[in-house]
ZAVO-929251 format. One record per residue: residue number from 1; residue in one letter; x, z, y of N, C-alpha, C in turn. Coordinates in steps of 0.1 Angstrom, whole numbers, plus 2048, in hexadecimal, padded with zeros to 3 digits. Atoms other than C-alpha are relative to their C-alpha. Layout:
N
PAMI   resi   resn   n_X   n_Z   n_Y   ca_X   ca_Z   ca_Y   c_X   c_Z   c_Y
PAMI    NUM      A     X     Z     Y      X      Z      Y     X     Z     Y
...
***
This chain:
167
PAMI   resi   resn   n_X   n_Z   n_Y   ca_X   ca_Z   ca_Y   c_X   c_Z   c_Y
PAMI      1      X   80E   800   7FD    8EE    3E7    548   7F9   80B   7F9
PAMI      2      X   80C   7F3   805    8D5    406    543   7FB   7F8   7F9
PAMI      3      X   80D   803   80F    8BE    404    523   7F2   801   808
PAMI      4      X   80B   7FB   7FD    89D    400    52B   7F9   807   7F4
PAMI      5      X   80E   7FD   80A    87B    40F    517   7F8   7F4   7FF
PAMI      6      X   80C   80B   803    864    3FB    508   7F5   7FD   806
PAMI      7      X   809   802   7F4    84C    3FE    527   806   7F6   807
PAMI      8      X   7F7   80C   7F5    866    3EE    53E   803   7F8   7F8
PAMI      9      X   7FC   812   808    870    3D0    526   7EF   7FB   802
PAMI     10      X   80C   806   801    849    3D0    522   7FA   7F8   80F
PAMI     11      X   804   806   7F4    845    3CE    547   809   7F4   806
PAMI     12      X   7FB   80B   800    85E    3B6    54F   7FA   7F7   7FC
PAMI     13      X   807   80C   807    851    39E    535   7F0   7FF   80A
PAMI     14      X   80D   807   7F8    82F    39D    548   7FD   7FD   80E
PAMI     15      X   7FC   801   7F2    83C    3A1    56A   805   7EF   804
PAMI     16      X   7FE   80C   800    84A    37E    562   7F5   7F9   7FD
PAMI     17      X   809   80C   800    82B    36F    55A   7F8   7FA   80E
PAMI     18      X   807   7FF   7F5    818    377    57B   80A   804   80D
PAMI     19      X   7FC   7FB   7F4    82E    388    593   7FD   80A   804
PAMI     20      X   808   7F8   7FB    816    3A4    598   804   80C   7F7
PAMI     21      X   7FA   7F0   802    827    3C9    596   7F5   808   7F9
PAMI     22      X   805   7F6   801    809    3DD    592   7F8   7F9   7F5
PAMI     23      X   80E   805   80E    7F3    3C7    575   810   7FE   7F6
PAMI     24      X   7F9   7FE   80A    816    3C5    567   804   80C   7F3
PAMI     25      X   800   7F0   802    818    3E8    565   7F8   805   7F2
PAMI     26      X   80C   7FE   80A    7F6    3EB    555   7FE   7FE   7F3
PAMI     27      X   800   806   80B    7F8    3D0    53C   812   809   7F7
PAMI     28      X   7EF   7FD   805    820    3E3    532   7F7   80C   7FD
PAMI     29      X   807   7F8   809    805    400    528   803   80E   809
PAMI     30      X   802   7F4   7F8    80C    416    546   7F1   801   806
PAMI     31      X   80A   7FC   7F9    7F1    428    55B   7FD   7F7   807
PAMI     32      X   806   80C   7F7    7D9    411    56C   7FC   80C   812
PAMI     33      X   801   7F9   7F0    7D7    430    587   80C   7FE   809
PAMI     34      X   7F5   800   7FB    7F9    430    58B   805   7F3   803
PAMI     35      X   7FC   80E   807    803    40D    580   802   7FB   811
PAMI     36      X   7F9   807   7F3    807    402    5A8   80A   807   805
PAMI     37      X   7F6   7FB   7FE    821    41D    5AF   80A   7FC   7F5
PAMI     38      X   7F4   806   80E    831    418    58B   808   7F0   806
PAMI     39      X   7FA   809   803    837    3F6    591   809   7FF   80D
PAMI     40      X   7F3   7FE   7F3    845    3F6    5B6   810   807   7F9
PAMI     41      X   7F4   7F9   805    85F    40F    5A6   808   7F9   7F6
PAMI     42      X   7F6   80B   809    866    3FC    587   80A   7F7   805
PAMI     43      X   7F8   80C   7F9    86F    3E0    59D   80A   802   805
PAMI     44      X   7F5   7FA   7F7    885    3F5    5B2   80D   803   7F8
PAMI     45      X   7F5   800   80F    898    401    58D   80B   7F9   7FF
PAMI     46      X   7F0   80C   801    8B9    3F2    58E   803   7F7   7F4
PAMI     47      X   801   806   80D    8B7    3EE    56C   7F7   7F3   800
PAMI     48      X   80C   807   801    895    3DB    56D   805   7F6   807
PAMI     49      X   800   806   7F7    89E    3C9    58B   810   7F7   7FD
PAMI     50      X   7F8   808   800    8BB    3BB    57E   7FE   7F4   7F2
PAMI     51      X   807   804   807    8AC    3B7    55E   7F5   7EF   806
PAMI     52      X   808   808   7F7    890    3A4    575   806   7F0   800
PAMI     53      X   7FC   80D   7FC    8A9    38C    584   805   7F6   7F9
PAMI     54      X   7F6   80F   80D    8BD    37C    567   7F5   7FC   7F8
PAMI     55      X   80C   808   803    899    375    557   7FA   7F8   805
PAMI     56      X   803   80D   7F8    891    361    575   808   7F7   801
PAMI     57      X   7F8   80A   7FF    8AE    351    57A   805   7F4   7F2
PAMI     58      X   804   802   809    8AE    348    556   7F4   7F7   7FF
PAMI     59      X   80F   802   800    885    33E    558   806   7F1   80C
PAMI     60      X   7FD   80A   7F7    891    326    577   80A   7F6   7FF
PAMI     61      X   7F9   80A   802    8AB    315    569   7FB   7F9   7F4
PAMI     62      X   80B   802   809    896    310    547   7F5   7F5   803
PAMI     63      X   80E   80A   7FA    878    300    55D   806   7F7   80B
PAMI     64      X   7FE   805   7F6    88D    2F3    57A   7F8   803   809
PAMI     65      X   807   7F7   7F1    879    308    592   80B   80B   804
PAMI     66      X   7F6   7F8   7F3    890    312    5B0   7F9   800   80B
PAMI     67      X   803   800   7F4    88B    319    5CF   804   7F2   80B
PAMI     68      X   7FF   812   7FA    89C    2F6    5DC   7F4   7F9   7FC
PAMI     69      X   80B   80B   802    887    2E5    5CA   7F4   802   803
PAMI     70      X   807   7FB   7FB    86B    2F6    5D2   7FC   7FD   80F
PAMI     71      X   801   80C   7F5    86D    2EE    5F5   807   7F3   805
PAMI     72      X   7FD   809   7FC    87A    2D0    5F2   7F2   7F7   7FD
PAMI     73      X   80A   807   801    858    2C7    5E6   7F3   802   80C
PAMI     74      X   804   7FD   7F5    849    2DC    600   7FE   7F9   808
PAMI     75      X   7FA   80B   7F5    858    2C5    61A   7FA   7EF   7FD
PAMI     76      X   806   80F   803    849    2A6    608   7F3   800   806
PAMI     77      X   811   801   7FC    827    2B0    60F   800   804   80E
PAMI     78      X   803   7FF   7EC    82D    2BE    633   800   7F3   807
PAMI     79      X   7FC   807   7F6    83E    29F    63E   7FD   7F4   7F9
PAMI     80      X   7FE   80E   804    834    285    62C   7F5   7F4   809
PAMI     81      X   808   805   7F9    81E    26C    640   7FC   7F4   7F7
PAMI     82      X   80C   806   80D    7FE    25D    62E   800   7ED   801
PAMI     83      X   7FF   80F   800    805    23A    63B   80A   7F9   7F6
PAMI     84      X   7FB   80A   809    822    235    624   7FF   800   7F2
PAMI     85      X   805   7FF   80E    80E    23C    604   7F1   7F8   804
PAMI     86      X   809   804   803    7EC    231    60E   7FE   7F8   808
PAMI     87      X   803   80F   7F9    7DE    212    616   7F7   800   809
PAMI     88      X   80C   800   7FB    7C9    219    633   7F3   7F8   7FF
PAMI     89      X   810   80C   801    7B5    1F5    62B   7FC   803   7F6
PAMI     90      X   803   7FD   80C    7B1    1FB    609   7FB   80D   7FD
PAMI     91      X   802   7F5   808    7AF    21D    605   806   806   7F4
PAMI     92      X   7FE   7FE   806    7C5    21C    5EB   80F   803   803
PAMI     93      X   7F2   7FF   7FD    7E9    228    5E0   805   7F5   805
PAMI     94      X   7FA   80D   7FD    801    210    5EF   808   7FD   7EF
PAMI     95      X   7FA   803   809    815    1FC    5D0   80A   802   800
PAMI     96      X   7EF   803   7FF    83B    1FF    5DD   801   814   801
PAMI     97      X   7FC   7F1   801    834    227    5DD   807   807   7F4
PAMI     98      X   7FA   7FD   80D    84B    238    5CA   7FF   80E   7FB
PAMI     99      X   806   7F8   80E    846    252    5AB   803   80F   809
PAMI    100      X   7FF   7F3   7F5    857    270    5C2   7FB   800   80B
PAMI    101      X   806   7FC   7F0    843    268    5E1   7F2   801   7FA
PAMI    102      X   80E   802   807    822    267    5C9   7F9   811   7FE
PAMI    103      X   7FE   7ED   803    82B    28F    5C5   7F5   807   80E
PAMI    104      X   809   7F6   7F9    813    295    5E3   7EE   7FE   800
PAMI    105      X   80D   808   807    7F4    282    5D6   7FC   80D   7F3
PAMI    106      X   806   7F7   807    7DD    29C    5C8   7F6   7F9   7F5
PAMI    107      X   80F   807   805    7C1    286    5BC   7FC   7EF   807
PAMI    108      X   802   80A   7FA    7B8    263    5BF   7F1   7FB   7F5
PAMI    109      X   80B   805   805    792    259    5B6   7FD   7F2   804
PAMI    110      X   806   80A   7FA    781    238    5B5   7F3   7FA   7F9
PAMI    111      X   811   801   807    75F    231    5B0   7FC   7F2   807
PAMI    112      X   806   80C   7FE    74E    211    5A9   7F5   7FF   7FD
PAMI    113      X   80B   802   800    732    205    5B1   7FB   7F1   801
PAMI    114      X   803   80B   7FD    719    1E6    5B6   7F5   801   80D
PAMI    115      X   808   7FB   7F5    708    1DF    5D9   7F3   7FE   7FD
PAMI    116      X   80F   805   801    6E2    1D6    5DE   802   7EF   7F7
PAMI    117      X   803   80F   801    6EB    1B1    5D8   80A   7FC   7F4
PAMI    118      X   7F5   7FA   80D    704    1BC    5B9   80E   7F9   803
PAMI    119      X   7EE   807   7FA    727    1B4    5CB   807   810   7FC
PAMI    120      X   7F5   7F4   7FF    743    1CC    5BD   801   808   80C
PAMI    121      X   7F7   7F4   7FA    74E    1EB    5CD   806   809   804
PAMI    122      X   7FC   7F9   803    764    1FF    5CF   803   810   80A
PAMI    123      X   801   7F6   7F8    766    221    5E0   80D   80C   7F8
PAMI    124      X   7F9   7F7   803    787    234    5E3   800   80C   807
PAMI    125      X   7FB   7F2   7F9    794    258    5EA   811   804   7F9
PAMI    126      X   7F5   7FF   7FF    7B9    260    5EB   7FD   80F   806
PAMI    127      X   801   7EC   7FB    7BD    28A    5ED   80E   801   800
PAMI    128      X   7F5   7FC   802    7DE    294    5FA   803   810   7FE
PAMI    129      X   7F8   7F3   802    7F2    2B6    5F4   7F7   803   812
PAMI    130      X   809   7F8   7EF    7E2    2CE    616   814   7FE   805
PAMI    131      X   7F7   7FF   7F6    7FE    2C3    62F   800   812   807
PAMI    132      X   806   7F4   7FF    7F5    2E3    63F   806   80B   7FD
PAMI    133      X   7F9   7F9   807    7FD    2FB    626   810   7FC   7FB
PAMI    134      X   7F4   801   802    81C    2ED    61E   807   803   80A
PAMI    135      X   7F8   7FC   7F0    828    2EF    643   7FE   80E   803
PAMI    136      X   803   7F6   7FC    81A    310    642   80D   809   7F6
PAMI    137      X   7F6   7FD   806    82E    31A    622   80D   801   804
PAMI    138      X   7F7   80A   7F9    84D    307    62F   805   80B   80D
PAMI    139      X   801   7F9   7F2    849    31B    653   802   812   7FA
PAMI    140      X   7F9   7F4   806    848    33E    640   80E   800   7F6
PAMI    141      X   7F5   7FF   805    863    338    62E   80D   801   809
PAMI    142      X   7F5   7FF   7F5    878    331    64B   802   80B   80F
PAMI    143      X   805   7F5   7F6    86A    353    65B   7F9   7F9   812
PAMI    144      X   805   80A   7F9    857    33B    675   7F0   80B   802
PAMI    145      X   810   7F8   803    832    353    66B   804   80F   7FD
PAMI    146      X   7FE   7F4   808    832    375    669   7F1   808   7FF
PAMI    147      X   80B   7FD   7FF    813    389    65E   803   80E   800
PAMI    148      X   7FE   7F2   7FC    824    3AB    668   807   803   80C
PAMI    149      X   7FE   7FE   7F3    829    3B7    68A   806   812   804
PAMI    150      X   7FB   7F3   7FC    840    3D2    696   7F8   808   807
PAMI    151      X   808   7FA   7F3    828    3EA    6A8   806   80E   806
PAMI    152      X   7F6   7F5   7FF    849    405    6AA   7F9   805   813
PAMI    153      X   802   7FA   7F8    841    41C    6C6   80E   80A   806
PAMI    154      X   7F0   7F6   800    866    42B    6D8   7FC   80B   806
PAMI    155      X   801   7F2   7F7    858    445    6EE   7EE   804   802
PAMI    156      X   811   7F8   801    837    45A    6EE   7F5   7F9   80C
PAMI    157      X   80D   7FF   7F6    816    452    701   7F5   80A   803
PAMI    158      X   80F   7F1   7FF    7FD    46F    711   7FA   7F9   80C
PAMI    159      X   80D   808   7FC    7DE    463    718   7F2   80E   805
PAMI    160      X   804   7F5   802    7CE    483    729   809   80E   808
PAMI    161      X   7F9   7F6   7FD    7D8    4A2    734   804   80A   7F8
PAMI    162      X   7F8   7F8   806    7EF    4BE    724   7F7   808   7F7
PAMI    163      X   80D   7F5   807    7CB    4D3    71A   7FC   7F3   7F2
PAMI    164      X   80A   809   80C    7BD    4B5    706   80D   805   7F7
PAMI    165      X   7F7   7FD   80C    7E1    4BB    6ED   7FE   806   7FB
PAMI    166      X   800   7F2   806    7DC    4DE    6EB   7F6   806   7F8
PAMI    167      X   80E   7FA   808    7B9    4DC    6DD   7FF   7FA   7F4
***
C-alpha cells in the first residue's frame, strides 16, 4: 500500500465523519477554492480509496451498520401495517407488539386531560417512521427511481438552412 501525507490521513479521518469530499478537503487544510476538485481526486487515489474502504468496513463491523441491516430496517417501515402495532380504539400501542416491530414507532405522546364535568382523558398520538420515504429509499436502492436521464443524441439535428451554420 502507497504512503500517504498527512493531508490524505487528515482527509480520510474526516471524510469518515460526514461523507462529504469537498468540506473534507477543507477541514484536512487544503484550499477551500480547490477543495471540491481535491477531494473528487483524493477519492479516486488508489491509495486513499483503499485506505477509505478498510476504515469503513472496520467502522461497520464496530457499529453493526451494514447495508443488510440497513435495509432490513428500511423494509420494516415500508411494509409494516399500523394495524398490528396500533390499537385503532384506543389509540394506543397494542400490548402483544414486539420490541423489533416497535423499531418503526417514532414518537408516541399522550396528553391528559379533564372534561367540562372533570371525567379523565386521554388524548393519544402514535408517529410512525414516513412509510413513504422508506419505500422511496428501498425503491432507489433497487434502481426502481432514477434522477438522471440519458438525453445521448446518435445523429445530428439542423434546424434551418445551410446559411444560418455558416454565420
Amino acid at each position: 500500500m502507497a504512503k500517504l501525507t498527512k493531508k490524505q490521513e487528515k482527509f480520510i479521518e474526516e471524510y469518515l465523519i460526514d461523507l462529504n469530499a469537498t468540506q473534507s478537503a477543507i477541514r484536512a487544510g487544503y484550499s477551500a477554492k480547490t477543495a471540491h476538485q481535491i477531494g473528487k481526486e483524493l477519492l479516486k487515489r488508489e491509495a486513499v480509496a483503499e485506505v477509505l474502504e478498510l476504515r469503513m468496513a472496520e467502522e461497520a463491523r464496530r457499529t453493526g451498520f451494514n447495508q443488510e441491516r440497513i435495509l432490513r430496517e428500511l423494509a420494516k417501515i415500508a411494509f409494516v401495517n399500523i394495524g398490528d402495532i396500533v390499537d385503532v380504539n384506543t389509540g394506543g400501542v397494542k400490548d402483544d407488539v414486539l420490541p423489533d416491530e416497535l423499531a418503526v414507532i417514532e414518537s408516541v405522546k399522550v396528553k391528559k386531560m379533564f372534561s367540562k364535568n372533570g371525567d379523565p382523558i386521554e388524548e393519544r398520538e402514535v408517529k410512525m417512521a414516513s412509510k413513504m420515504k422508506a419505500l422511496e429509499l428501498l425503491g432507489k436502492h433497487i434502481g426502481m427511481f432514477s434522477d438522471k436521464f440519458d438525453v445521448s443524441v446518435s445523429s445530428a439535428v439542423v434546424i434551418g438552412g445551410m446559411d444560418e451554420l455558416e454565420e
